[in-house]
N, CA, C and O atoms as a GROMACS GRO file, in nm:
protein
  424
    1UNK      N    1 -13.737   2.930  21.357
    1UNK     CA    2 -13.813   2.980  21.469
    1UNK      C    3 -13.891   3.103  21.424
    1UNK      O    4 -13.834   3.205  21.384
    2UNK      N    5 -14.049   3.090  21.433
    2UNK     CA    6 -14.099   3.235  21.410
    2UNK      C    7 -14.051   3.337  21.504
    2UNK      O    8 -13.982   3.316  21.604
    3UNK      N    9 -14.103   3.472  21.453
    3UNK     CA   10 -14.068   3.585  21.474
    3UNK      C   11 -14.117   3.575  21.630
    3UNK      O   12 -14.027   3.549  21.709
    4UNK      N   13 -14.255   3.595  21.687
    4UNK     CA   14 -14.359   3.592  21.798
    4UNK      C   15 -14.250   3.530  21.903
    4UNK      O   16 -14.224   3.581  22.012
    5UNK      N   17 -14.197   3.424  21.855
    5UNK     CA   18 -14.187   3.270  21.969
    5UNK      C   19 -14.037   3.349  22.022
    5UNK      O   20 -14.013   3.374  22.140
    6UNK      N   21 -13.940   3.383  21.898
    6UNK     CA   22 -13.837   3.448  21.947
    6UNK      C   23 -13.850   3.548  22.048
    6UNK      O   24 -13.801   3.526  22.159
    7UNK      N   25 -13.918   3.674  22.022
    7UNK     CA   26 -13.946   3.763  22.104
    7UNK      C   27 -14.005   3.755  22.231
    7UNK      O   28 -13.980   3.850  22.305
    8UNK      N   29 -14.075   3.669  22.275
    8UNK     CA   30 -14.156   3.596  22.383
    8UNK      C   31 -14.045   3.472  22.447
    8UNK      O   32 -14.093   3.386  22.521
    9UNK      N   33 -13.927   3.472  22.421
    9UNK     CA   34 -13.825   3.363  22.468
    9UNK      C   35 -13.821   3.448  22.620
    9UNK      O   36 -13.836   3.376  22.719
   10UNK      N   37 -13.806   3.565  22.640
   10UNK     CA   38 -13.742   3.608  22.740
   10UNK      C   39 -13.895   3.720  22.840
   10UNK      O   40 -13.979   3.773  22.767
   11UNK      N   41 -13.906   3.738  22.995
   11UNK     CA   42 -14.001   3.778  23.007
   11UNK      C   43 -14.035   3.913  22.986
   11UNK      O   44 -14.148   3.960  23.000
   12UNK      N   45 -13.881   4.005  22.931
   12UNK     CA   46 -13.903   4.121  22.866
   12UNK      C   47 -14.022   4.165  22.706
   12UNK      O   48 -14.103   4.245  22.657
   13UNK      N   49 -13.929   4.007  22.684
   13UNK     CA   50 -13.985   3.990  22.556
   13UNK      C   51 -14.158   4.013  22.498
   13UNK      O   52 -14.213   4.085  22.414
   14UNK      N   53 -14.216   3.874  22.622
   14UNK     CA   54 -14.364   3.886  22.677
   14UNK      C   55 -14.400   4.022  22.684
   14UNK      O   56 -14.471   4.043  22.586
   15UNK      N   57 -14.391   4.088  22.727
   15UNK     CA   58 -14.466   4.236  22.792
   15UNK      C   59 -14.417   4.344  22.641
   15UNK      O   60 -14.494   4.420  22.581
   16UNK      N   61 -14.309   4.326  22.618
   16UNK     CA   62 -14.290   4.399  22.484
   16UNK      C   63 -14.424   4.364  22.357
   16UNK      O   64 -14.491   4.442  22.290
   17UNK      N   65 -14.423   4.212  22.362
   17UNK     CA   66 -14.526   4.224  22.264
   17UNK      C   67 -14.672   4.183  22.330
   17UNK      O   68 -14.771   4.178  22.257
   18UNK      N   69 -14.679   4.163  22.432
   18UNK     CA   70 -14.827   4.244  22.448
   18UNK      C   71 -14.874   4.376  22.403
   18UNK      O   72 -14.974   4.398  22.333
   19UNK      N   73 -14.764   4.487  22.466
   19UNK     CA   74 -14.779   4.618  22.454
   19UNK      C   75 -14.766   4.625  22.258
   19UNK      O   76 -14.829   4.699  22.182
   20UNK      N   77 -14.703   4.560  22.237
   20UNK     CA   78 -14.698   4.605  22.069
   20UNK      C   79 -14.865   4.551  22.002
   20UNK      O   80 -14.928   4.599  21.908
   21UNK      N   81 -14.905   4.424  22.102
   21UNK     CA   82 -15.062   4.370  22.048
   21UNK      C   83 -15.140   4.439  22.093
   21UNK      O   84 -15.254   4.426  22.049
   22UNK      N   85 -15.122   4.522  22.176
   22UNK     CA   86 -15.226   4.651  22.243
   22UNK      C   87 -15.225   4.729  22.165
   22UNK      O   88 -15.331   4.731  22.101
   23UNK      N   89 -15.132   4.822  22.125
   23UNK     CA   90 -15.116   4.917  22.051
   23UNK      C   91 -15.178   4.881  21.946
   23UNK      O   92 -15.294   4.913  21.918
   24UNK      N   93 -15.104   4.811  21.880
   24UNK     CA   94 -15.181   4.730  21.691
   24UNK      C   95 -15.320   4.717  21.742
   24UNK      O   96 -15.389   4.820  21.740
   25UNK      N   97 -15.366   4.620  21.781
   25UNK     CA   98 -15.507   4.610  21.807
   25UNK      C   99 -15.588   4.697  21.853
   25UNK      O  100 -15.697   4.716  21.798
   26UNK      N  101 -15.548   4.766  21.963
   26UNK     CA  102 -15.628   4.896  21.997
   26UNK      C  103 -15.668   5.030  21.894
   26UNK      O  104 -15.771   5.097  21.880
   27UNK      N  105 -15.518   5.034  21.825
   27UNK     CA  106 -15.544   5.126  21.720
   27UNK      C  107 -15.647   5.095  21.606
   27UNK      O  108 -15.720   5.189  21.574
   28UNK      N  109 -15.664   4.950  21.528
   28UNK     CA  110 -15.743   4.928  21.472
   28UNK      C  111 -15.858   4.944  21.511
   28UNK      O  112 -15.932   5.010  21.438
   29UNK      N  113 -15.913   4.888  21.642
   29UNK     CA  114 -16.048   4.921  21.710
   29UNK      C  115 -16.098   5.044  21.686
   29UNK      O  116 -16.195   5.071  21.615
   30UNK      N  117 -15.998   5.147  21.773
   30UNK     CA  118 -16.032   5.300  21.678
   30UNK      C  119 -16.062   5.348  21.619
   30UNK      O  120 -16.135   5.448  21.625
   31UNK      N  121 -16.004   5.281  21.510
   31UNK     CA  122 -15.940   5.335  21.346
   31UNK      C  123 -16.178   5.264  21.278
   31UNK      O  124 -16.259   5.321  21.205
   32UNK      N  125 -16.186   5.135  21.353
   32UNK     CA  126 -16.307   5.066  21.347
   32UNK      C  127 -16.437   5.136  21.390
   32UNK      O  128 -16.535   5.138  21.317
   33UNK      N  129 -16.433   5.212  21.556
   33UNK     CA  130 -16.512   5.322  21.599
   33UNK      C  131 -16.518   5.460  21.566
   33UNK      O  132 -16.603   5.540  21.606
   34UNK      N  133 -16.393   5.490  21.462
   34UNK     CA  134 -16.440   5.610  21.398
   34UNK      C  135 -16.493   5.593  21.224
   34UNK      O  136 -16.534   5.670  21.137
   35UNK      N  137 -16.466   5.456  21.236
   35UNK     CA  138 -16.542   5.465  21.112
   35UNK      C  139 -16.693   5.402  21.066
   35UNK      O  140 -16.758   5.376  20.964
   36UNK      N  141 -16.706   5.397  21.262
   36UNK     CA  142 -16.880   5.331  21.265
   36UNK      C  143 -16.945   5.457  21.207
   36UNK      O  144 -17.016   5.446  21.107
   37UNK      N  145 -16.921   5.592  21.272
   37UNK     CA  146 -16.973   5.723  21.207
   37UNK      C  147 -16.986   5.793  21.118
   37UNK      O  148 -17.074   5.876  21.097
   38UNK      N  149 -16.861   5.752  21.033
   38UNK     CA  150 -16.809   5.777  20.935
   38UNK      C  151 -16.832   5.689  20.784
   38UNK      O  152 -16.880   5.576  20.783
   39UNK      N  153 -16.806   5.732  20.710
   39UNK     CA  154 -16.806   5.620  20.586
   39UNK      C  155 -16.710   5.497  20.607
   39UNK      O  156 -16.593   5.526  20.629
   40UNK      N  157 -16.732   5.402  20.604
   40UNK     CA  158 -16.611   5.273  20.576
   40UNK      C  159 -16.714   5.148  20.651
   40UNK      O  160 -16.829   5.167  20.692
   41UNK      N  161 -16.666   5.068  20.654
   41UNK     CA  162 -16.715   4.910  20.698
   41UNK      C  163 -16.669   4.915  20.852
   41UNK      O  164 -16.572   4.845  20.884
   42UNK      N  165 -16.726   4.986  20.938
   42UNK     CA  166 -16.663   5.011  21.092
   42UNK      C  167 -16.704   4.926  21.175
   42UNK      O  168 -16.659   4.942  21.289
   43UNK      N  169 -16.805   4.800  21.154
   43UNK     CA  170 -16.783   4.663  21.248
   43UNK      C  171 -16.696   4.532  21.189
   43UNK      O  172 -16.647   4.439  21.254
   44UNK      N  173 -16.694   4.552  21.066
   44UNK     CA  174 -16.604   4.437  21.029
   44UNK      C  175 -16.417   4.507  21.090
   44UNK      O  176 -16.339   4.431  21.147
   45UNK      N  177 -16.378   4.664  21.058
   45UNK     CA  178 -16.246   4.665  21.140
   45UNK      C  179 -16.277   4.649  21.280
   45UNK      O  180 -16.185   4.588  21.334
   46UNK      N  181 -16.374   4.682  21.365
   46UNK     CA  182 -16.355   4.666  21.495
   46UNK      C  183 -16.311   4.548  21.532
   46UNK      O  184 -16.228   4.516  21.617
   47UNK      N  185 -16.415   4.451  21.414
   47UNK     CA  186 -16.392   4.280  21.506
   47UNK      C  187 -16.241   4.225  21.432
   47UNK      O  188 -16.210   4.107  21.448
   48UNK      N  189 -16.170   4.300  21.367
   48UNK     CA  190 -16.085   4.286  21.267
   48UNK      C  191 -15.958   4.336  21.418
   48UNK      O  192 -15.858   4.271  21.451
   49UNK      N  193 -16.004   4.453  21.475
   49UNK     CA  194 -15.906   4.482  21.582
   49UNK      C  195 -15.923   4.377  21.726
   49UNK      O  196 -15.836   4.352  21.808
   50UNK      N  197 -16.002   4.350  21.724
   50UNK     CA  198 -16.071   4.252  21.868
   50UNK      C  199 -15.984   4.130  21.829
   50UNK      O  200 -15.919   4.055  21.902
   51UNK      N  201 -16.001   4.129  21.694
   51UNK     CA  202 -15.911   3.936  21.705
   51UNK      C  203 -15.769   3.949  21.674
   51UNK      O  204 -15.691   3.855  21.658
   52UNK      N  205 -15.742   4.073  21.667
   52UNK     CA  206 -15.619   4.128  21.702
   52UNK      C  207 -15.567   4.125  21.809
   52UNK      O  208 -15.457   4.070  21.813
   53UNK      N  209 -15.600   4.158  21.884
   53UNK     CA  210 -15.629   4.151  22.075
   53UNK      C  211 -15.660   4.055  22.113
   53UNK      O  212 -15.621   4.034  22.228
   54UNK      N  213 -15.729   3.962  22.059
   54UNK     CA  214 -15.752   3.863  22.141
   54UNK      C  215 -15.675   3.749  22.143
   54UNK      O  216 -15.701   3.646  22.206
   55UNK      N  217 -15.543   3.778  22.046
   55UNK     CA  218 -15.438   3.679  22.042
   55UNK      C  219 -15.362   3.701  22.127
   55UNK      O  220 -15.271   3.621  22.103
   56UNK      N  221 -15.328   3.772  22.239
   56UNK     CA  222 -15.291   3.799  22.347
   56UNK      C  223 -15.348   3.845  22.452
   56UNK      O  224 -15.281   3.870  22.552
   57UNK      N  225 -15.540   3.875  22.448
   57UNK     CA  226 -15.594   3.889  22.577
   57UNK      C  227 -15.729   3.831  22.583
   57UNK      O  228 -15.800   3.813  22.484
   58UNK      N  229 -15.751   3.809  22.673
   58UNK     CA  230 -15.877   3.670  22.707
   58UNK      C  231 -16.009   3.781  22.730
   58UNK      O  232 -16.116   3.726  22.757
   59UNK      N  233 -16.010   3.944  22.720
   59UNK     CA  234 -16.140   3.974  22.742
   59UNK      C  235 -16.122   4.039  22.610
   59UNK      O  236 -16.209   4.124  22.592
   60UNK      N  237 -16.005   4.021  22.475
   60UNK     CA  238 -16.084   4.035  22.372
   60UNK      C  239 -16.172   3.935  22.308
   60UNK      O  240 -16.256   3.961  22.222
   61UNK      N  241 -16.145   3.806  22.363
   61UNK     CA  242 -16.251   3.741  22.263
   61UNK      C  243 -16.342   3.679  22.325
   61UNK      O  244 -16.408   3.590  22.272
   62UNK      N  245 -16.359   3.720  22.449
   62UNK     CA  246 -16.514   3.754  22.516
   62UNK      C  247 -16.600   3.841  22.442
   62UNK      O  248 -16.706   3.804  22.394
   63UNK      N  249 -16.559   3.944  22.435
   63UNK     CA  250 -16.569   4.075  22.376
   63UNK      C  251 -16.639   4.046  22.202
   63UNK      O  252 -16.729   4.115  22.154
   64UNK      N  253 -16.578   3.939  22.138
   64UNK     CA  254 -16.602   3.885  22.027
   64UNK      C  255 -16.725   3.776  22.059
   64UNK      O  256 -16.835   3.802  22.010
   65UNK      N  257 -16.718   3.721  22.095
   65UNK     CA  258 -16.789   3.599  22.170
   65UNK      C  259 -16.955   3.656  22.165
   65UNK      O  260 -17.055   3.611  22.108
   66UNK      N  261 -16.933   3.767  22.246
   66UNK     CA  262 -17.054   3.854  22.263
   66UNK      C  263 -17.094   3.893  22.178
   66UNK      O  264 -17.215   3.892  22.154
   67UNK      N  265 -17.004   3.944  22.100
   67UNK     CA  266 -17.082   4.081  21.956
   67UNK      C  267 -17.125   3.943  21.863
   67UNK      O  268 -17.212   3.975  21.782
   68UNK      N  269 -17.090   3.812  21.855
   68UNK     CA  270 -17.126   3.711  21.777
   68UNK      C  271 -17.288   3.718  21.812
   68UNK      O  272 -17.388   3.724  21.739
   69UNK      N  273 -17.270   3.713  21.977
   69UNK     CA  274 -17.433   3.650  22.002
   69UNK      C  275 -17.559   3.754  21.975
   69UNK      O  276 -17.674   3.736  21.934
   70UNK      N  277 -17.513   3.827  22.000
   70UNK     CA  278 -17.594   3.995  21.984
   70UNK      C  279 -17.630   4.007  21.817
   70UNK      O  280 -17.728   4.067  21.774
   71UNK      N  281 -17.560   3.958  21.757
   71UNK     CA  282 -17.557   3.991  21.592
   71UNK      C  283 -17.628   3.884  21.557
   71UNK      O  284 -17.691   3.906  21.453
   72UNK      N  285 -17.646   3.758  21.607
   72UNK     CA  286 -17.727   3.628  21.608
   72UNK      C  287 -17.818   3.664  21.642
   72UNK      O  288 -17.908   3.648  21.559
   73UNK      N  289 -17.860   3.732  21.769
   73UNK     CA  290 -17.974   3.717  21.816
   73UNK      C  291 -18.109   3.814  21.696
   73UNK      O  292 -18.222   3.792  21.655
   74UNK      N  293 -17.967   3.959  21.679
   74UNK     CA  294 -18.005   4.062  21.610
   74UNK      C  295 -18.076   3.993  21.426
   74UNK      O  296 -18.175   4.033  21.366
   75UNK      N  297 -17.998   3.905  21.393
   75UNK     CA  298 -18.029   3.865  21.270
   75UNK      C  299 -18.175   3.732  21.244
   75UNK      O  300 -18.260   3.710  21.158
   76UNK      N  301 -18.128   3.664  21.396
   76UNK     CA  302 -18.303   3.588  21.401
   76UNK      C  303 -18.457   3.676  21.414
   76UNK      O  304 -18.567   3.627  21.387
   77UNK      N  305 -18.430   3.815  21.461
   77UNK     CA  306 -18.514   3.902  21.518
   77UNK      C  307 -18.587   3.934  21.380
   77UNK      O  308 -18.709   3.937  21.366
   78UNK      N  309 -18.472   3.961  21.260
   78UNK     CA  310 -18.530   3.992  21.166
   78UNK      C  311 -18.659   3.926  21.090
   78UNK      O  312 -18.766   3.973  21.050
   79UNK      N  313 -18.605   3.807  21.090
   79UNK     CA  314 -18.731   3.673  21.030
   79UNK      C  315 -18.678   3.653  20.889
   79UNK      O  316 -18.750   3.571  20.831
   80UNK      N  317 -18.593   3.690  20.824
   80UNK     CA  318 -18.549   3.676  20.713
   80UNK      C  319 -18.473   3.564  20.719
   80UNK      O  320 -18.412   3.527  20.820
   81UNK      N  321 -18.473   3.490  20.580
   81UNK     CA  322 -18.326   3.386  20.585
   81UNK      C  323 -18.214   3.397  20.595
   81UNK      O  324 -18.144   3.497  20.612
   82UNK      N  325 -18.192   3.301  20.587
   82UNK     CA  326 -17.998   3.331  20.656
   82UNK      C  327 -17.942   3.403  20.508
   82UNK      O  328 -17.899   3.518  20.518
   83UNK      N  329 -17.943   3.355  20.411
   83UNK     CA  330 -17.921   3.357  20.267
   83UNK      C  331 -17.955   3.534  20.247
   83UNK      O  332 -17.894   3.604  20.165
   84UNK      N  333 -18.019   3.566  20.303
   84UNK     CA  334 -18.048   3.700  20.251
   84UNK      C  335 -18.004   3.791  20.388
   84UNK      O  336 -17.987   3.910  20.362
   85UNK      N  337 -17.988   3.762  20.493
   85UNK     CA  338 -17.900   3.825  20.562
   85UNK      C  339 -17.766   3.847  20.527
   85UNK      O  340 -17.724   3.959  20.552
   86UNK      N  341 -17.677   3.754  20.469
   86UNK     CA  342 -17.557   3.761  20.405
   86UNK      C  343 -17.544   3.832  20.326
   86UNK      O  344 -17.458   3.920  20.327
   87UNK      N  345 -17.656   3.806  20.205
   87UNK     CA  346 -17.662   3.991  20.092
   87UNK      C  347 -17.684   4.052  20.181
   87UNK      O  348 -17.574   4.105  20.202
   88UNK      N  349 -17.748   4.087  20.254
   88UNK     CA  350 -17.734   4.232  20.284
   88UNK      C  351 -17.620   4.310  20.348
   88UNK      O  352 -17.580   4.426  20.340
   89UNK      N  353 -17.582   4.191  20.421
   89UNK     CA  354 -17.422   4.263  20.480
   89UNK      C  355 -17.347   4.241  20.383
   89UNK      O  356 -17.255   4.322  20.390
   90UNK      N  357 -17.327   4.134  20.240
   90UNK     CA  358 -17.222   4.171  20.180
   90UNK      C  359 -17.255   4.276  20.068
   90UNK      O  360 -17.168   4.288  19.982
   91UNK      N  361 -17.387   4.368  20.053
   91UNK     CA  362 -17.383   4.439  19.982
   91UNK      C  363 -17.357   4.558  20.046
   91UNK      O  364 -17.333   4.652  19.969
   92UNK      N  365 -17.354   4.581  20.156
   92UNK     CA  366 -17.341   4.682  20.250
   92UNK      C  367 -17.185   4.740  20.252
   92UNK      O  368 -17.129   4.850  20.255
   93UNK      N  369 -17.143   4.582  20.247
   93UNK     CA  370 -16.950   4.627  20.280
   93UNK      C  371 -16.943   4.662  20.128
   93UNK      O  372 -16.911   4.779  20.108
   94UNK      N  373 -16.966   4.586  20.016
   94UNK     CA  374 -17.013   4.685  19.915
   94UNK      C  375 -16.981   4.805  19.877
   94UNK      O  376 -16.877   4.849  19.828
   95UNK      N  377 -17.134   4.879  19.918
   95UNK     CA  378 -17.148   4.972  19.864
   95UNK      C  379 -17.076   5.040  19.973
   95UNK      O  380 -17.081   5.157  19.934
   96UNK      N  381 -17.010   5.041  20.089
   96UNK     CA  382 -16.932   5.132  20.188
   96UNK      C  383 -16.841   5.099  20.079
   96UNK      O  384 -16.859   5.192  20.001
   97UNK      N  385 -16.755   5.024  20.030
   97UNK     CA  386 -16.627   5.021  19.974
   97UNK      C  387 -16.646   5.097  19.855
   97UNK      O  388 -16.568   5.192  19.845
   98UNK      N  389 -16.711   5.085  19.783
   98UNK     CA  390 -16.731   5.162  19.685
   98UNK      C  391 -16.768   5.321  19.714
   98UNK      O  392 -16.705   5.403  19.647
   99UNK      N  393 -16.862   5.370  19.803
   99UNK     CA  394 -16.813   5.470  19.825
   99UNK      C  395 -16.716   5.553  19.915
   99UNK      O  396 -16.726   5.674  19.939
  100UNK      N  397 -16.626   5.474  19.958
  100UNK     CA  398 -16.527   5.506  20.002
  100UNK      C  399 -16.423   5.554  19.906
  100UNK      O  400 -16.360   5.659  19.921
  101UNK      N  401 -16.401   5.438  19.765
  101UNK     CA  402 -16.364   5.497  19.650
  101UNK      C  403 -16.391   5.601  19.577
  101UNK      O  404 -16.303   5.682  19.552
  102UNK      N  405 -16.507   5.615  19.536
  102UNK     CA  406 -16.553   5.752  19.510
  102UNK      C  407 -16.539   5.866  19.578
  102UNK      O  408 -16.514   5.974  19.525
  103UNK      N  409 -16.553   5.850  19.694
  103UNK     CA  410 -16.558   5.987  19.806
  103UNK      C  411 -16.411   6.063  19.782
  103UNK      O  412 -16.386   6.183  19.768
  104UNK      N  413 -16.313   5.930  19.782
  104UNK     CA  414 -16.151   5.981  19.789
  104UNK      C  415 -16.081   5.960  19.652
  104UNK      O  416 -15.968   5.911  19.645
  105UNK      N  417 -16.141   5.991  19.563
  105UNK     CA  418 -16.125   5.990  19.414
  105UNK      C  419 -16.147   6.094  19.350
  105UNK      O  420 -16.107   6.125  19.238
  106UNK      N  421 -16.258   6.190  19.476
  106UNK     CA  422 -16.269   6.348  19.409
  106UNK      C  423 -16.196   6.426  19.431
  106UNK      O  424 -16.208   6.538  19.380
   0.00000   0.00000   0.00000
């Protein structure tokens, strides 16, 4: 029996790990919105915390659903190919990762 299914046997159980998927997930979101400002890859943790949340709540992956279409709409706007939209976000997470290394290496 997984871990989840055990804990969710009883209706204490339920509400215990919601509140534990709130917490986890919410904190990542955070941890995601302070690092939109900041140096790090802060929309890949947000949506990293959202599908965190959304394994136990139905307006996180609305919430996802949306930032999909917005980022679609945002990436047709450009006129570029799909192929080169992908470099650019994977050089982006990139060079955030890399200087994230550097930054905390001095």
């Amino acid at each position: 029996m997984r871990f989840r299914d055990w804990v969710k046997k009883s209706p204490a159980g339920r509400v215990l790990w919601r509140i534990f998927i709130g917490f986890l997930g919410g904190g990542i979101t955070v941890a995601g919105a302070i690092a939109l400002i900041g140096p790090g890859p802060g929309i890949l943790i947000v949506l990293a915390g959202l599908g965190i949340l959304a394994t136990e709540f139905a307006w996180a992956g609305e919430a996802i659903l949306n930032t999909k279409k917005m980022a679609t709409k945002a990436a047709d706007r450009t006129g570029l190919p799909k192929w080169a939209n992908y470099f650019l976000i994977s050089a982006g997470a990139i060079i955030s990762i890399v200087f994230i290394f550097v930054y905390y290496s001095r």
